[in-house]
C-alpha positions as CSV (number, residue, x, y, z in Angstrom):
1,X,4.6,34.1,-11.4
2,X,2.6,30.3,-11.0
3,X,4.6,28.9,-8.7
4,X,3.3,25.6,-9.5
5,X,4.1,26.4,-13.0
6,X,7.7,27.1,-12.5
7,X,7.9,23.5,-9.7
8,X,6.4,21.7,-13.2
9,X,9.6,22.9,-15.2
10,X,12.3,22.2,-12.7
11,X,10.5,18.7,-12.4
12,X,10.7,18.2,-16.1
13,X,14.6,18.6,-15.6
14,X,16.4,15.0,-16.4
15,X,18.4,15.6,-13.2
16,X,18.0,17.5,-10.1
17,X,19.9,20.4,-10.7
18,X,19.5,23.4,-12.9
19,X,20.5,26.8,-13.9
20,X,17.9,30.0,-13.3
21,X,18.4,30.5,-17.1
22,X,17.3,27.0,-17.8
23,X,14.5,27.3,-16.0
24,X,13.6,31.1,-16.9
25,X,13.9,29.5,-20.7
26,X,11.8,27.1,-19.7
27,X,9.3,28.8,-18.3
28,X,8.8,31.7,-20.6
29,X,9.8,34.3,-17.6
30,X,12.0,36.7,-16.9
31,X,15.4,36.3,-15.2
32,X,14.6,38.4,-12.1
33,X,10.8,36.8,-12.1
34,X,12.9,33.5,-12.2
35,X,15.0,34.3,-9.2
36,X,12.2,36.0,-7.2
37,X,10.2,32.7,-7.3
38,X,13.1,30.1,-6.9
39,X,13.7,32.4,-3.6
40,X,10.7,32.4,-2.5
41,X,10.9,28.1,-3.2
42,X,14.1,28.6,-1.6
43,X,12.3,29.7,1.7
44,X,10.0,27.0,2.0
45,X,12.7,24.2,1.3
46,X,11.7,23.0,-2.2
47,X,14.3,24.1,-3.6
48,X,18.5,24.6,-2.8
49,X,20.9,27.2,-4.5
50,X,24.0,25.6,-4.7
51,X,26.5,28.4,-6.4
52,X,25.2,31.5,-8.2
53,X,22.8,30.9,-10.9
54,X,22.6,26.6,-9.7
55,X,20.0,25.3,-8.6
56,X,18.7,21.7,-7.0
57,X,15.1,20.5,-6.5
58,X,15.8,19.8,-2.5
59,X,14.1,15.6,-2.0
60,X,16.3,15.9,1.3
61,X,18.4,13.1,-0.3
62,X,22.6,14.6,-0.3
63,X,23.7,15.4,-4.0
64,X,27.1,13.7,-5.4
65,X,29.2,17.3,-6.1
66,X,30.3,15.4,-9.2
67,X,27.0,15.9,-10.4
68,X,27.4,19.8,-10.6
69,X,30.6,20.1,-12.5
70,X,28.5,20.2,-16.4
71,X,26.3,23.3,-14.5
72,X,29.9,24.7,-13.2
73,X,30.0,28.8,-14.6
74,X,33.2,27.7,-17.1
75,X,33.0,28.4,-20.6
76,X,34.4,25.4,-21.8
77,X,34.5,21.4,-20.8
78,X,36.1,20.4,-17.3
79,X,36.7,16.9,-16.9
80,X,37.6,15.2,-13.3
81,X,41.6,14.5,-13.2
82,X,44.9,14.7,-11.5
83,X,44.5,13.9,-7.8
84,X,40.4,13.1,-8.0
85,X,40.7,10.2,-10.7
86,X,44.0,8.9,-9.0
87,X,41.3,8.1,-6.3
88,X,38.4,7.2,-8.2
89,X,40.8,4.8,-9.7
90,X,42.4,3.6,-6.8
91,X,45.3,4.9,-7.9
92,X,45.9,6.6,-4.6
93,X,44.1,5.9,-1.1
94,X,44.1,9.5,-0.4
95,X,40.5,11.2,-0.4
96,X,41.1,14.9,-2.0
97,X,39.5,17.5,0.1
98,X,38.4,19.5,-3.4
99,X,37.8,17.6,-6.7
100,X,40.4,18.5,-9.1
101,X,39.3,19.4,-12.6
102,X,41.5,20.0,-16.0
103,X,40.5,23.1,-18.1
104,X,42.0,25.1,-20.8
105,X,40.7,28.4,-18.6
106,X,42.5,29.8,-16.0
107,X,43.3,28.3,-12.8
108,X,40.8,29.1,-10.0
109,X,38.8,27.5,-7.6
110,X,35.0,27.2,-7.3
111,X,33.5,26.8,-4.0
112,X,29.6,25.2,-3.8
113,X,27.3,24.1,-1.4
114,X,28.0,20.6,-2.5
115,X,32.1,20.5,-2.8
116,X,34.7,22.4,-3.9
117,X,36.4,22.5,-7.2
118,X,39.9,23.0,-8.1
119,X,40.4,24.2,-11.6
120,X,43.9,23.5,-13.5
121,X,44.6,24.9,-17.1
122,X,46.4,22.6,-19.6
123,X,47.3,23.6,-22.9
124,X,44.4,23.2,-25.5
125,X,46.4,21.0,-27.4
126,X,47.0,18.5,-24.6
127,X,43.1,18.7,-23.9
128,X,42.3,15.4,-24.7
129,X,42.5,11.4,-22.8
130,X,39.2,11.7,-21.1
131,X,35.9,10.0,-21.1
132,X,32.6,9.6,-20.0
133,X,32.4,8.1,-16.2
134,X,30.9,4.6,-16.9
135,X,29.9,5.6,-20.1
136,X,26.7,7.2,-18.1
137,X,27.2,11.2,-19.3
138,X,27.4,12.7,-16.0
139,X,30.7,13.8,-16.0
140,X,33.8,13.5,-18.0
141,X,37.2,12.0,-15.8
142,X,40.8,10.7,-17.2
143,X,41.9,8.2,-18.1
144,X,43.7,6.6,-15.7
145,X,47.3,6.8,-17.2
146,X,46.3,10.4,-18.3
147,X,45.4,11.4,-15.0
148,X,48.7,10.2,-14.1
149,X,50.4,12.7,-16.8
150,X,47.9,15.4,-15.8
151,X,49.4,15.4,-12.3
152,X,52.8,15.7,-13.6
153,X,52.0,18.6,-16.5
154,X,51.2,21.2,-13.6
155,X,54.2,20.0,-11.5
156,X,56.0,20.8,-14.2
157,X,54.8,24.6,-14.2
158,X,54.0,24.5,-9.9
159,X,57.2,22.5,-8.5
160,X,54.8,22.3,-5.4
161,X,51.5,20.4,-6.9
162,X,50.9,17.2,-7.8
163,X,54.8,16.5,-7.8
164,X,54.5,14.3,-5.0
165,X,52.3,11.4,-4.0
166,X,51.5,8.5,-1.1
167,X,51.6,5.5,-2.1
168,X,50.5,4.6,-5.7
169,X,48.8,1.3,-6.6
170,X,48.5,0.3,-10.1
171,X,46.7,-2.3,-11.4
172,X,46.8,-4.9,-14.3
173,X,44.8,-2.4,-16.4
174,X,47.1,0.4,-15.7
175,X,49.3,0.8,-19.4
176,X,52.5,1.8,-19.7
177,X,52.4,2.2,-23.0
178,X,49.6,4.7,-22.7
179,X,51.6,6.5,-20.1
180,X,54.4,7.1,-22.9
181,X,51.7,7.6,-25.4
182,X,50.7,10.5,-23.4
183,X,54.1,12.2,-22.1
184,X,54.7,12.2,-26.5
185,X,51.5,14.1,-26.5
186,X,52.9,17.3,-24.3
187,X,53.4,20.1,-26.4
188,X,56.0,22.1,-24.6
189,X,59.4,20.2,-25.1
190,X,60.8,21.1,-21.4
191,X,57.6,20.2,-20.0
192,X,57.8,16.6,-21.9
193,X,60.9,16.0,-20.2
194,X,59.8,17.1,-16.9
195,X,57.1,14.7,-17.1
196,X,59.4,11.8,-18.2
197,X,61.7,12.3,-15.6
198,X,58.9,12.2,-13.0
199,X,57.4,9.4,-14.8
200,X,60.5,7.6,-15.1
201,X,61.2,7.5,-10.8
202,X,57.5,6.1,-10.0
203,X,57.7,3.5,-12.1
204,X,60.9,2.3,-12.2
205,X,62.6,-0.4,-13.4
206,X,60.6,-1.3,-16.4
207,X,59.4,1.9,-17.7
């Protein structure tokens, strides 16, 4: 394979990183001709793997690990919540050691050269409250007061996660009122009033 060739397509990628199908689509080749030439780019230090089948172009600048959850090996959205957006937010001073992300697949955990991910499965029905981060389409996060609810949802199935925080800090932009439009968005009746409960002790008296 033109190796030249195949450093033309993973330039013409819009971001750094890439699949080897991506770029074996690109290029016209063959999956194992694909891999066999991003090793052998591998081995000179053009190129980084970063989790099986992900790729980076390596310009020896660090990549943000939120930029590799769209490439993550899930077969449906993930966006950034619970603990992770509490932080982005400011929400919570605490910097998570894995970046927590809300599915409707099963729970697991993804471990890349970049960061680790922590994968949490709501109910399809309650998969819903998130956004673009700064409207730039890198990665989807909560909303805030969603992120909030998120946390509480999987305390209410794992008495153990997410039940408990440090300190929380909400700002002026922080609604209430989307914090109850949310708990009434729950599907499972005992797992609304979990979340109410919880809701109701952190942010007491005027909730």
């Amino acid at each position: 394979m033109d190796k030249k060739h195949i450093l033309s397509c993973i330039k013409e990628f819009p971001g750094r990183i890439f699949t080897t199908r991506q770029l074996s689509n690109m290029s016209g080749k063959s999956l194992s001709a694909t891999i066999q030439a991003l090793t052998s780019l591998k081995e000179k230090g053009m190129v980084e793997k970063l989790y099986r089948g992900i790729w980076a172009e390596d310009t020896g600048s660090p990549l943000s690990p939120y930029s590799v959850i769209p490439f993550l090996p899930l077969k449906s959205r993930a966006y950034v919540s619970f603990i992770s957006a509490l932080h982005f937010y400011d929400i919570i001073e605490q910097i998570p050691q894995v970046i927590t992300l809300a599915s409707i697949e099963h729970t697991r955990k993804i471990a890349t050269k970049v960061g680790t991910f922590s994968v949490h499965r709501i109910k399809p029905e309650f998969f819903k409250g998130f956004k673009w981060y700064k409207n730039e389409g890198k990665f989807l996060i909560a909303e805030k007061e969603k992120a909030l609810v998120d946390c509480l949802y999987i305390s209410a199935y794992k008495k153990n996660r997410f039940g408990y925080f440090p300190e929380l800090s909400f700002d002026k932009s922080f609604k209430k009122t989307k914090v109850k439009y949310w708990i009434k968005q729950i599907p499972e009746n005992n797992v609304r009033k979990h979340v109410q409960k919880k809701v109701k002790e952190i942010l007491e008296p005027d909730f």
